[in-house]
MIVORO-596149 format. One record per residue (C-alpha): residue in three letters; z, y, x. Coordinates in steps of 0.1 Angstrom, whole numbers, padded with zeros to 4 digits, always signed. Layout:
alaZYX;...
END
This chain:
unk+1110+0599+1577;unk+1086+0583+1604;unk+1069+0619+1610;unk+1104+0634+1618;unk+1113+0608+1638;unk+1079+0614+1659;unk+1087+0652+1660;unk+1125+0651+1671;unk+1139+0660+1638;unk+1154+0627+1629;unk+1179+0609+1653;unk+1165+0567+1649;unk+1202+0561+1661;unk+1215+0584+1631;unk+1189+0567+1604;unk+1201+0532+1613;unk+1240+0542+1615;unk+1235+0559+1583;unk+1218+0523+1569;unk+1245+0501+1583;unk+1271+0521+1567;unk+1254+0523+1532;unk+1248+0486+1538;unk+1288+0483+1538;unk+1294+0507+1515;unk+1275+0486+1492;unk+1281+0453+1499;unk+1291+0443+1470;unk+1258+0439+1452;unk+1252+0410+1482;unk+1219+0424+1491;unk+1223+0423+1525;unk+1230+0389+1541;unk+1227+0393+1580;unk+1231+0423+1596;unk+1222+0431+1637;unk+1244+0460+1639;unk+1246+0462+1676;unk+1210+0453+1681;unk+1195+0475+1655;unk+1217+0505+1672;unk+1206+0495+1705;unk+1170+0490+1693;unk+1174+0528+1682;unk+1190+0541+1713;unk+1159+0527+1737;unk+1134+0542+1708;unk+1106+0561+1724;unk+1098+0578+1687;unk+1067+0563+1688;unk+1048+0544+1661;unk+1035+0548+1623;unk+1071+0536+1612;unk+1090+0553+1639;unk+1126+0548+1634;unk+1126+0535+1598;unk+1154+0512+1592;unk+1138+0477+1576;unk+1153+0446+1558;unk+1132+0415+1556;unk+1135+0387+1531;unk+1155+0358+1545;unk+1128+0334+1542;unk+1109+0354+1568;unk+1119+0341+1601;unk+1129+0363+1631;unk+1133+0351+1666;unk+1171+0344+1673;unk+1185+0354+1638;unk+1197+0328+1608;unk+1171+0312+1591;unk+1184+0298+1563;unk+1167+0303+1529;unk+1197+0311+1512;unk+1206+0278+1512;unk+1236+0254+1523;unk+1213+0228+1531;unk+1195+0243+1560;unk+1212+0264+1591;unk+1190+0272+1614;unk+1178+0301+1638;unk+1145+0315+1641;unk+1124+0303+1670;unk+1102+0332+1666;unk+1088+0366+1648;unk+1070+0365+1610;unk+1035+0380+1617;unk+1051+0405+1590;unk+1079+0414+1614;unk+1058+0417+1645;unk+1035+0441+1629;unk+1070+0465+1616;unk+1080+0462+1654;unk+1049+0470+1665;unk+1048+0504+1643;unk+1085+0512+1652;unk+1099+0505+1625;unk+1136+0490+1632;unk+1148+0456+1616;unk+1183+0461+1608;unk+1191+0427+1589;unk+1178+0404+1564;unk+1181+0406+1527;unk+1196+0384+1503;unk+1169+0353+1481;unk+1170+0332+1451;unk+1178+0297+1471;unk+1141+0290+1488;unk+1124+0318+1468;unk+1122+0292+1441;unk+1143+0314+1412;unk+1134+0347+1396;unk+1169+0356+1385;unk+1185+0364+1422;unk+1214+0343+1412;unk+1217+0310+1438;unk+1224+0314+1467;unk+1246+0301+1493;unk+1267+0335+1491;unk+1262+0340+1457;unk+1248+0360+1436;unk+1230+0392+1440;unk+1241+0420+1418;unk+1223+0450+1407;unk+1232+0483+1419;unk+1228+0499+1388;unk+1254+0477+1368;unk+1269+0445+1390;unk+1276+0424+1361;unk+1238+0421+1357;unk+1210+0405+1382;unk+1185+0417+1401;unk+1155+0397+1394;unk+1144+0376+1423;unk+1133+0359+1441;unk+1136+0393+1465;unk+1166+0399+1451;unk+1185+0415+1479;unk+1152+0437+1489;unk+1149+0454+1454;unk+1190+0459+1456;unk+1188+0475+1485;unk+1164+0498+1481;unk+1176+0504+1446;unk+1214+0515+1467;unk+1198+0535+1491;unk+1205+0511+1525;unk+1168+0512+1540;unk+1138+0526+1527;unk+1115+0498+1531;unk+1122+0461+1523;unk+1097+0435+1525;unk+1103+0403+1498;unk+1071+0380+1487;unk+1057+0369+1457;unk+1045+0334+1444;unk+1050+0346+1405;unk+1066+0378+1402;unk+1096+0378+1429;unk+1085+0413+1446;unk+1078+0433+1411;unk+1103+0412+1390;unk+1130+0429+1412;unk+1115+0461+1410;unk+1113+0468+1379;unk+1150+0455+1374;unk+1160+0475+1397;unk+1144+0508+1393;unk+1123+0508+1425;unk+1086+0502+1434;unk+1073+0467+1445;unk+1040+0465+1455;unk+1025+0426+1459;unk+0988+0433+1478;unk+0958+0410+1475;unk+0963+0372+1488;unk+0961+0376+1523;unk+0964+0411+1526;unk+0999+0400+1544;unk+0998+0370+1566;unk+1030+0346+1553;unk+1030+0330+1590;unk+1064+0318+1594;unk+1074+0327+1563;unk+1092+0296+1545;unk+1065+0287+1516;unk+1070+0278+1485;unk+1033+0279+1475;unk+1006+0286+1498;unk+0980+0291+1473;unk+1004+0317+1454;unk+1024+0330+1481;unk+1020+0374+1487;unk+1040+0388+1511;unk+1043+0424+1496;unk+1068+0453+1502;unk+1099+0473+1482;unk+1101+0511+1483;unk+1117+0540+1465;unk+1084+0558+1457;unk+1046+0547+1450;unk+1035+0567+1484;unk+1062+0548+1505;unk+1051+0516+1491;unk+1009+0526+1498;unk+1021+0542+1536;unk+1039+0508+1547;unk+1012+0484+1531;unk+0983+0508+1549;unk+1002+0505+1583;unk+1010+0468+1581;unk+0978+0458+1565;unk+0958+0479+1594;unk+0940+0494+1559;unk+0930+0533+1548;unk+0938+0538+1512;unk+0920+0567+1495;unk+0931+0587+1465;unk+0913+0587+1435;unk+0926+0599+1397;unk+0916+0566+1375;unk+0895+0577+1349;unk+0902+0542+1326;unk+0929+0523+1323;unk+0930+0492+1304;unk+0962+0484+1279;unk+0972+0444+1274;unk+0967+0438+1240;unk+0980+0402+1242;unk+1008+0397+1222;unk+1029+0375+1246;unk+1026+0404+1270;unk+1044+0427+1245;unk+1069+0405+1231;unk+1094+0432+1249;unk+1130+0444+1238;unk+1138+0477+1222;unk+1146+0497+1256;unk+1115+0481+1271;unk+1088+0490+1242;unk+1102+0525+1243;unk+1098+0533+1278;unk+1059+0513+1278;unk+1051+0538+1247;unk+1061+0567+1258;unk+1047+0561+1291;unk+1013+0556+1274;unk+1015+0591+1259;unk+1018+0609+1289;unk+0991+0587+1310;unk+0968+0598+1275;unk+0983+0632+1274;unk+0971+0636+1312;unk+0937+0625+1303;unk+0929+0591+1312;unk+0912+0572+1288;unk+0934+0537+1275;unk+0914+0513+1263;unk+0926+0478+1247;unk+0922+0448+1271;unk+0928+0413+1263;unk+0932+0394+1295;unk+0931+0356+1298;unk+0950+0336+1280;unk+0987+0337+1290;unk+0999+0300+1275;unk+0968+0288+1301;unk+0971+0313+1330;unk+1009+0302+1328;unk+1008+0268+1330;unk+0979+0269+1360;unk+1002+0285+1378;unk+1033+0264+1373;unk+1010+0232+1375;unk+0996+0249+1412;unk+1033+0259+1423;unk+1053+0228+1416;unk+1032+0202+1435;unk+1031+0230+1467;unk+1066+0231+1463;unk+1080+0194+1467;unk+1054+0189+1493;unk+1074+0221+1510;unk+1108+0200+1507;unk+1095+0166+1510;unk+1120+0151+1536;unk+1149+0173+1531;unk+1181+0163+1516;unk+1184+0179+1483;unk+1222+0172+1476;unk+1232+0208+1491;unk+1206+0229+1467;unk+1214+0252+1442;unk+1219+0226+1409;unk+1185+0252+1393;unk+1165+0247+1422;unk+1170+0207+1425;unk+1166+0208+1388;unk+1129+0230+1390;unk+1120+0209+1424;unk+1128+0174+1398;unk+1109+0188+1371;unk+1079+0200+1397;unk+1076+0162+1413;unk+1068+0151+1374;unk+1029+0172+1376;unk+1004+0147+1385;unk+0976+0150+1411;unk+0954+0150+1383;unk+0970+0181+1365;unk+0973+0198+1398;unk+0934+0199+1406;unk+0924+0205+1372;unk+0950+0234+1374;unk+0929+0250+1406;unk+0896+0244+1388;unk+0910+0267+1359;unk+0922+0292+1378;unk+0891+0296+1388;unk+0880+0303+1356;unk+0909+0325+1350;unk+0903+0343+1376;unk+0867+0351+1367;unk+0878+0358+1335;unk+0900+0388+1348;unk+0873+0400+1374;unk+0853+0406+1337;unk+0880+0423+1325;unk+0885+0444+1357;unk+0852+0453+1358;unk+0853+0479+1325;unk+0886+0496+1339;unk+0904+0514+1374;unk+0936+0485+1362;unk+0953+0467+1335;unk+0988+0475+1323;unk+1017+0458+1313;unk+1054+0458+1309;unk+1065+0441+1340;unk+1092+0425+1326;unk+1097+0423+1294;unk+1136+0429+1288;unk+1162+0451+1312;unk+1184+0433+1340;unk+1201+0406+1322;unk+1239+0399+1325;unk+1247+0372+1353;unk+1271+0353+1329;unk+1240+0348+1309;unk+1225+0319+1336;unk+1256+0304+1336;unk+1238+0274+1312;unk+1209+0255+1320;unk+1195+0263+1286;unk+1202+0302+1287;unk+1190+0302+1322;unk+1155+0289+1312;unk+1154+0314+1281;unk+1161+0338+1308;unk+1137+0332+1333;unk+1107+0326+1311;unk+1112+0366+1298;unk+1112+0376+1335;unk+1081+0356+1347;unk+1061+0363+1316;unk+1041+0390+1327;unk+1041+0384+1366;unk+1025+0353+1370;unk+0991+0358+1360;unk+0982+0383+1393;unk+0994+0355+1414;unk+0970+0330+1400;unk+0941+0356+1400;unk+0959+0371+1435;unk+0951+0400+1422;unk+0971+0433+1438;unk+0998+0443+1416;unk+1021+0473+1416;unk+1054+0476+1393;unk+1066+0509+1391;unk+1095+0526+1376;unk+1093+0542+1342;unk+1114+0570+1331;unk+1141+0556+1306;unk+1182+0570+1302;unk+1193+0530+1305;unk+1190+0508+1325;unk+1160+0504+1344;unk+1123+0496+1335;unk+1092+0486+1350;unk+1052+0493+1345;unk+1031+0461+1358;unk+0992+0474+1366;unk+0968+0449+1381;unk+0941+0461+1401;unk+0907+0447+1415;unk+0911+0457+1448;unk+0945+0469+1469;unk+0927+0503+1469;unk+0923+0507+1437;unk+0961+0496+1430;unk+0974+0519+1456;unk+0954+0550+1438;unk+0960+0538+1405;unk+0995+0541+1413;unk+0999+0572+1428;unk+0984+0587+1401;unk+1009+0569+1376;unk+1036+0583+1394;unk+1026+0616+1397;unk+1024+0615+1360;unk+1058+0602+1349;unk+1078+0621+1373;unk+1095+0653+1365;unk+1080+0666+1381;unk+1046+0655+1369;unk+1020+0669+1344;unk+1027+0650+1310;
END
């Protein structure tokens, strides 16, 4: 799109008209929860078609702030206006890309269902009586309905690729760092990945190599490693068909699969919970809490309960986690999983305090260990007839994820050798 854009063969004006309009056409699913129409058309009528992402209409999480728009979290409890740009969102303006609104969150980020916020819900494009994932809910909608081609979300324990795979799209969460998270409202510093949403594995590699300032190279993976631990597989029928028959084309290709246990989940888990609830209520200390979504006051309660003891011990093991998956790294080009281990789940389904925690444990299951490792991790969408599934790899480097991933593509599509 950018390319065209740079040669005269794609009108910005026309790309971002043609986004505001999907956006409407669509905005049912809530994805979209600001929009600048007049300002992204006028950002597109001045554009000099210059720039790696020339033209290419953009959402942004709405915990990312930008000057003179709402920043509010997704939440009742705060209403304010952006003093000034994300690092993230200075870097799209900077390669021309063209910010045309911000995209819907679980309340604070701190939800993986994409089901509180201040407007509601956020419903998936692909059946609206079920969720998106979050916490980038309204980034993986989006993309998933076609309204920009690039959305960027974070990811503290699984809110870029949880969506994803929910939704059918590719979510790419880089190395920690990779992304600053300047002005972006935390929820965990030592967690926290800015990352980005895309249809397809090369969109996803482009934007992260132009925002990141990185080359990526290409290289076929020659072994992949397969989780063998059984929480990691503890997936529903449409989920374990798609992951197996996945597997037989990546083998039929020629890649060698190789069983992989990676550390263990009940303790890679809890070191991350133990390291994101602390970070959390010292986020919210001195805000009113009587406005939040009643899951979000009730994680932030249960968060305040982890001592300072449990907290350090928790960043002393995941240290040792940590080195623990560097070993296992070091035998393969990445580890896959499932990246979540059920389909999008109906909304009415959180609707309890007990069927929401059933809910969100399957979602996080399988996300949360790459956050405590910050490992890059891509989730990618496998080919199923249902509703939507995703394929989680882990990679030591964000080169090796990017390639890795390209490769898996190439593999799965139709197009693609099986």
């Amino acid at each position: 799109m950018a390319a065209d854009v740079r040669a005269g063969k794609l009108d910005p004006v026309e790309l971002v008209r043609t986004a505001l309009i999907r956006a409407e056409e669509t905005a049912e699913t809530n994805a979209v929860v600001h929009v600048d129409a007049d300002g992204a058309l006028q950002r597109a009528a001045r554009h000099d078609r210059s720039g790696a992402l020339a033209g290419v209409p953009v959402l942004v999480k709405e915990i990312v702030e930008v000057e003179g728009w709402p920043y509010r979290c997704g939440s009742a409890a705060m209403d304010e206006v952006g003093q000034q740009d994300a690092d993230v969102v200075r870097r799209l303006r900077a390669a021309g890309a063209i910010i045309i609104g911000l995209s819907h969150t679980h309340e604070f980020a701190y939800g993986c269902t994409g089901t509180s916020n201040r407007l509601g819900p956020c419903r998936n494009p692909h059946d609206l009586s079920r969720m998106t994932g979050g916490s980038s809910a309204g980034a993986g909608a989006a993309v998933a309905a076609g309204v920009v081609p690039l959305a960027i979300g974070t990811d503290t324990a699984g809110s870029v690729r949880i969506p994803a795979a929910l939704c059918g799209v590719v979510g790419f969460k880089p190395a920690y760092g990779t992304l600053s998270a300047d002005r972006v409202f935390p929820l965990s510093q030592s967690l926290d990945h800015v990352g980005v949403l895309t249809s397809t594995v090369a969109d996803a590699v482009y934007a992260m190599s132009v925002l990141s300032d990185s080359a990526f190279a290409d290289a076929r993976p020659a072994r992949l490693g397969v989780v063998t631990n059984p929480e990691y597989l503890d997936f529903t029928d449409e989920v374990g068909a798609a992951w197996t028959a996945a597997l037989g084309r990546l083998s039929a290709a020629g890649v060698e699969l190789v069983d992989v246990e990676v550390p263990d989940w009940g303790d890679s888990f809890t070191t991350g919970a133990q390291i994101q609830g602390p970070e959390a209520v010292a986020n919210h200390a001195g805000r009113s809490m009587a406005q939040y979504q009643p899951d979000v006051q009730e994680r932030l309660r249960e968060a305040a309960e982890v001592t300072p003891a449990e907290y350090d011990a928790a960043r002393v093991r995941a240290t040792a986690i940590t080195a623990g998956m560097e070993r296992v790294l070091a035998g393969v080009d990445a580890v896959l999983t499932p990246t979540v281990l059920c389909t999008a789940p109906l909304i009415a389904d959180v609707a309890t305090p007990e069927t929401s925690k059933a809910i969100r444990s399957q979602l996080l299951k399988n996300t949360r260990l790459a956050n405590v490792t910050k490992h890059p991790a891509v989730s990618l969408p496998l080919p199923t007839e249902g509703l939507p599934v995703g394929l989680q790899l882990i990679a030591p480097t964000n080169n090796q994820a990017a390639a890795t991933a390209r490769w898996i593509e190439s593999q799965l599509s139709s197009e693609g050798s099986p």
